[in-house]
ROLUMDREN-518701 format. One record per residue: residue in three letters; x, z, y of N, C-alpha, C, O in turn. Coordinates in steps of 0.001 Angstrom, whole numbers, padded with zeros to 6 digits, always signed. Layout:
N
AlaXZYXZYXZYXZY;...
END
This chain:
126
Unk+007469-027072-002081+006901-026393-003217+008026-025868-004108+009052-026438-004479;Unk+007653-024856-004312+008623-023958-005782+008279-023333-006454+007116-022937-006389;Unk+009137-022931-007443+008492-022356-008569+009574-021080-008988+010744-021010-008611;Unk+008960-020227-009753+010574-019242-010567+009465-018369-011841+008263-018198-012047;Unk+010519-018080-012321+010268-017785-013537+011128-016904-014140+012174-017280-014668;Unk+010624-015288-014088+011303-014545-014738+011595-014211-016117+010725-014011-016965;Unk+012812-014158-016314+013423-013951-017789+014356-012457-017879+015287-012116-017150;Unk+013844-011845-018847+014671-010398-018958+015694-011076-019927+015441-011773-020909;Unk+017127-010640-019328+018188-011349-020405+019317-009801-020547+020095-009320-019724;Unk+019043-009473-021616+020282-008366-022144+020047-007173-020528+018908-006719-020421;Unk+021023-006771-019474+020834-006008-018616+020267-006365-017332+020074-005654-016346;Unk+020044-007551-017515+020038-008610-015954+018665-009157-016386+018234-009502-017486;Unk+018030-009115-014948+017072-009982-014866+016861-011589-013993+016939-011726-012772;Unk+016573-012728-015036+016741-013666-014416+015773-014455-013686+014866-014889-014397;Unk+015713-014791-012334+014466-015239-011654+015334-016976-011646+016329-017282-010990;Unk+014411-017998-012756+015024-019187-012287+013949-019934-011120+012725-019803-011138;Unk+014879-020890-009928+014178-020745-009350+014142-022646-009387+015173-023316-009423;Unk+012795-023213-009368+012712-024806-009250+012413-025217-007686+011924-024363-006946;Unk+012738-026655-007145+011286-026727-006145+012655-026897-004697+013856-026643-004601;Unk+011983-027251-004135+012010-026719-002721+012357-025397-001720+011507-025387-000830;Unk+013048-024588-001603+012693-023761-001199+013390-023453+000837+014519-023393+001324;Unk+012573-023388+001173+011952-023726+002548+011954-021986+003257+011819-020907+002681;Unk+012143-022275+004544+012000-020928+005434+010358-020217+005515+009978-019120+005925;Unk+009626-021376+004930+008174-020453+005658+007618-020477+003774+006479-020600+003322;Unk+008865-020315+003086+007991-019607+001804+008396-018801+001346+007874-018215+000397;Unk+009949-018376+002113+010346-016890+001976+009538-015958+001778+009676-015165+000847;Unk+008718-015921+002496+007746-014226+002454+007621-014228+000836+008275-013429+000165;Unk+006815-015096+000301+006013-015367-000972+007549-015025-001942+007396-014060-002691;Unk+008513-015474-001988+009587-014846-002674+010325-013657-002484+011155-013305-003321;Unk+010078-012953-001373+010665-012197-000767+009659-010824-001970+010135-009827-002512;Unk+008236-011341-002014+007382-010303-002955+007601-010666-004315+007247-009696-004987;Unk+007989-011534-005017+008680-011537-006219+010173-010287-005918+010424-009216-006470;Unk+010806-010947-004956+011790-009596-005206+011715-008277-005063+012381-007474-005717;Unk+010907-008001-004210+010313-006693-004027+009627-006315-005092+009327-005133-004929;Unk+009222-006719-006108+008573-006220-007209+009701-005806-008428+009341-005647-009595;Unk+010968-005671-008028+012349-006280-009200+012621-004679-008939+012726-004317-007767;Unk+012754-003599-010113+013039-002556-009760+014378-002288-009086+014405-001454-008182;Unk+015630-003002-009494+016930-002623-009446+017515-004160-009012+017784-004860-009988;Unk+017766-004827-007579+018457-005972-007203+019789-006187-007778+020051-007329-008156;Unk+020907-005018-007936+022200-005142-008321+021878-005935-009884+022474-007006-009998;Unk+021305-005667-010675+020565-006768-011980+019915-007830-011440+018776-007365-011404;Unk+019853-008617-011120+018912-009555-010411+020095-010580-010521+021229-010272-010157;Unk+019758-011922-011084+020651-013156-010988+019581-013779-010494+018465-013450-010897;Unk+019759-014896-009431+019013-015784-009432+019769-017183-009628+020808-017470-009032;Unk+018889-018297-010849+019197-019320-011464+018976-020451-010687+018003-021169-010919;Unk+019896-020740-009639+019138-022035-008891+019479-023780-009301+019828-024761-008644;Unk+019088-023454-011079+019775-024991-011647+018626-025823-010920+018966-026944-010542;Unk+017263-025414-010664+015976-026228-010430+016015-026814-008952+015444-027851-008615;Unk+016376-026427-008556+016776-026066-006738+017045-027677-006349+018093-028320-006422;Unk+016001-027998-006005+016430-029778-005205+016544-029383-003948+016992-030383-003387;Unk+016420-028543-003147+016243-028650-001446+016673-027690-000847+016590-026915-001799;Unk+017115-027013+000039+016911-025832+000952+016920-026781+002574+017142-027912+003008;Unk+016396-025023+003153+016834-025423+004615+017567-024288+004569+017819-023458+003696;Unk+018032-024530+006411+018395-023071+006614+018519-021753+006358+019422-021066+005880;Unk+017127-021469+006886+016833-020145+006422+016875-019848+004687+017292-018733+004372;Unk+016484-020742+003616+016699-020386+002546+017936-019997+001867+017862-019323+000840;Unk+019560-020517+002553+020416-020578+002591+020679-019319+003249+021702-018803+002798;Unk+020131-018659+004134+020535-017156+004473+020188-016267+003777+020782-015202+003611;Unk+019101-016641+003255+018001-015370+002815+019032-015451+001041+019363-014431+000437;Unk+019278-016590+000652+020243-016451-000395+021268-015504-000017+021339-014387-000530;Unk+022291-016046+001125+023626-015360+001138+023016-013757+001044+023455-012955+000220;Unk+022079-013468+001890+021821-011956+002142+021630-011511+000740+022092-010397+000495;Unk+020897-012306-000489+020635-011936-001608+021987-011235-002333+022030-010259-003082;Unk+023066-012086-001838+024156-012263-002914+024996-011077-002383+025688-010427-003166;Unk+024918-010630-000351+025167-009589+000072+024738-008019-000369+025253-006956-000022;Unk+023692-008257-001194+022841-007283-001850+023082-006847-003561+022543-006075-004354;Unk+024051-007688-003584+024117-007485-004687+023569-008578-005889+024071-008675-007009;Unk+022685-009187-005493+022568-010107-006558+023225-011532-007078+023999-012235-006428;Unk+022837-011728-008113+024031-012697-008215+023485-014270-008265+022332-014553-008588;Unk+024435-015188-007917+024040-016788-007811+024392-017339-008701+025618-017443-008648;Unk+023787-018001-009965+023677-019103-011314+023221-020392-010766+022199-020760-010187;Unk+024757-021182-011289+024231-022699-011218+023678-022810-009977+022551-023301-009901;Unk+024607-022221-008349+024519-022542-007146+025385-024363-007052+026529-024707-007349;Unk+024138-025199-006481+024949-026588-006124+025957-026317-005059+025822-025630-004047;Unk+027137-027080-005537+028250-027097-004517+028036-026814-003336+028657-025957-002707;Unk+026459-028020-002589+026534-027700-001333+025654-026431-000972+025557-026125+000216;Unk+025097-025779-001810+024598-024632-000838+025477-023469-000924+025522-022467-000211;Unk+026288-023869-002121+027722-022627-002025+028297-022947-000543+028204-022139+000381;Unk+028916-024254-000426+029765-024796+001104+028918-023947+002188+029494-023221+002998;Unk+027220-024113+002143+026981-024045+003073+026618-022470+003019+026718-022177+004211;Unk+026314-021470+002450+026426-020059+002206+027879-019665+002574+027812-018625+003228;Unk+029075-020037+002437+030216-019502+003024+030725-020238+004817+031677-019807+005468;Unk+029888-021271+005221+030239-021523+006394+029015-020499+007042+029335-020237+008201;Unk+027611-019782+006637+026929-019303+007175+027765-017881+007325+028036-017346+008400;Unk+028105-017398+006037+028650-016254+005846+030278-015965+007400+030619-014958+008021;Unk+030713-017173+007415+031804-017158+008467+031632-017196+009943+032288-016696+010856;Unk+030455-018005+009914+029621-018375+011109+029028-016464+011857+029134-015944+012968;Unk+028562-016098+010807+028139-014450+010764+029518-013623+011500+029729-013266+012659;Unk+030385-013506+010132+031469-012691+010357+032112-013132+011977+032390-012276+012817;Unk+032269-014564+012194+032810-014738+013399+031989-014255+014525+032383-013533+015441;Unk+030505-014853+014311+030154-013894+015818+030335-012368+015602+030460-011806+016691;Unk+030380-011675+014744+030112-010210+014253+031352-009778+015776+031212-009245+016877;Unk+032277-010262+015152+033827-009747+015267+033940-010292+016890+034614-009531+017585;Unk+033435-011381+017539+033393-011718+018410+032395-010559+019875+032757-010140+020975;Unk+031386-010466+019263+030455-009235+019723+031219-007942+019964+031358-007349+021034;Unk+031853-007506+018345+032454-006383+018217+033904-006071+018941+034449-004968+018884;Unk+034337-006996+019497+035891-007021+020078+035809-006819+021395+036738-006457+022117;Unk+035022-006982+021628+035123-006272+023715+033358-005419+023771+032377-005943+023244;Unk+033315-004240+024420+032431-003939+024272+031522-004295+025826+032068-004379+026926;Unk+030582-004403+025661+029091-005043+026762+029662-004589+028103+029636-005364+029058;Unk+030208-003286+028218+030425-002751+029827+030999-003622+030327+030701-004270+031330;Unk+032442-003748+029217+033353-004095+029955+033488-005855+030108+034456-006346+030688;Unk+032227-006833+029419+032240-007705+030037+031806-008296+031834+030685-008146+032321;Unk+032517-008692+032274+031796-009025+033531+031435-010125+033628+032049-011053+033101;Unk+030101-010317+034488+029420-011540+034292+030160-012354+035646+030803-011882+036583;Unk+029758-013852+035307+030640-014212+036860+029353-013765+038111+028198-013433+037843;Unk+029842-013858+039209+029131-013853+040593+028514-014557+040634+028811-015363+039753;Unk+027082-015089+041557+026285-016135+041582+027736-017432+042460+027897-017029+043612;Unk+028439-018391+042249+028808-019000+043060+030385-019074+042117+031435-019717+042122;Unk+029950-018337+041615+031663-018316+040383+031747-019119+039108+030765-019806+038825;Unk+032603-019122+038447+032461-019607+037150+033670-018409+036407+034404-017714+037110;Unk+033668-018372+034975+034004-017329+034226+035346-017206+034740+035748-016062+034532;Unk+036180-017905+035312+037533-017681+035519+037683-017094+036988+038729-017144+037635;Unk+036376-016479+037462+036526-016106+038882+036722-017208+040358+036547-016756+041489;Unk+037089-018616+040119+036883-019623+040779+035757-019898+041359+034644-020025+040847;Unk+036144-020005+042672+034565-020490+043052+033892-022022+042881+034534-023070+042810;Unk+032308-021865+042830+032281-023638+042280+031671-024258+043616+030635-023906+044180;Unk+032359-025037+043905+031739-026043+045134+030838-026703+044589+031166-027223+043523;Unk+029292-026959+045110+028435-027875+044734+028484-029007+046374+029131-028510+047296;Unk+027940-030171+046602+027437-030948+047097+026238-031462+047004+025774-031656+045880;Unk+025718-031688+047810+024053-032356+047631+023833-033378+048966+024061-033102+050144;Unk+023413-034407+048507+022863-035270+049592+021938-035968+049832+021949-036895+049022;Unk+021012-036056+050599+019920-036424+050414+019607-037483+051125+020153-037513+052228;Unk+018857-038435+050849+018375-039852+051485+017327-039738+051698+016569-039329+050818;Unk+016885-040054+052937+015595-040258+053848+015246-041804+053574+016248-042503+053724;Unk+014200-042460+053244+013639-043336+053236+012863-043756+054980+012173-044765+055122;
END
């Protein structure tokens, strides 16, 4: 369960947010933000914030990728917003550094270093 509560402060608008906030209640916040004319103004206040999962932790970083800004983020969902954020950039760059053609897949009977793999099997008759 969560809660937020918008506050117009000077140029910025502040959504504080309480509660829980969980991957399958994104949508329901996702239409609070969609209703926000201008995101680059948009702080969100997460002093209330007892919980995340995952996904709430992305859907933040993407927030903060967008321009909006993070108030009174707890240590650990900062830690864990910049290991997501690296986790990202590393596969990005990993994807982006050899392109699809030119990977080759191994052979049925190979392993990635072109070696072939000996299996064994033996079977017992009762």
């Amino acid at each position: 369960m969560w809660k937020v509560r918008r506050v117009q402060a000077q140029d910025r608008i502040v959504l504080s947010l309480s509660g829980r906030l969980e991957g399958e209640q994104l949508n329901e916040l996702e239409k609070v933000f969609a209703s926000e004319p201008v995101f680059q103004n948009l702080t969100l206040d997460l002093t209330g914030i007892r919980l995340v999962d995952r996904d709430a932790v992305r859907f933040l970083a993407n927030c903060e990728a967008h321009g909006a800004s993070l108030r009174n983020c707890p240590a650990y969902i900062r830690e864990w917003i910049s290991a997501e954020n690296q986790l990202e950039s590393s596969f990005r760059s990993d994807v982006l550094a050899e392109p699809p053609e030119s990977r080759e897949s191994p052979r049925p009977g190979e392993n990635n270093n072109g070696r072939s793999i000996t299996t064994s099997h033996r079977s017992e008759l009762n």
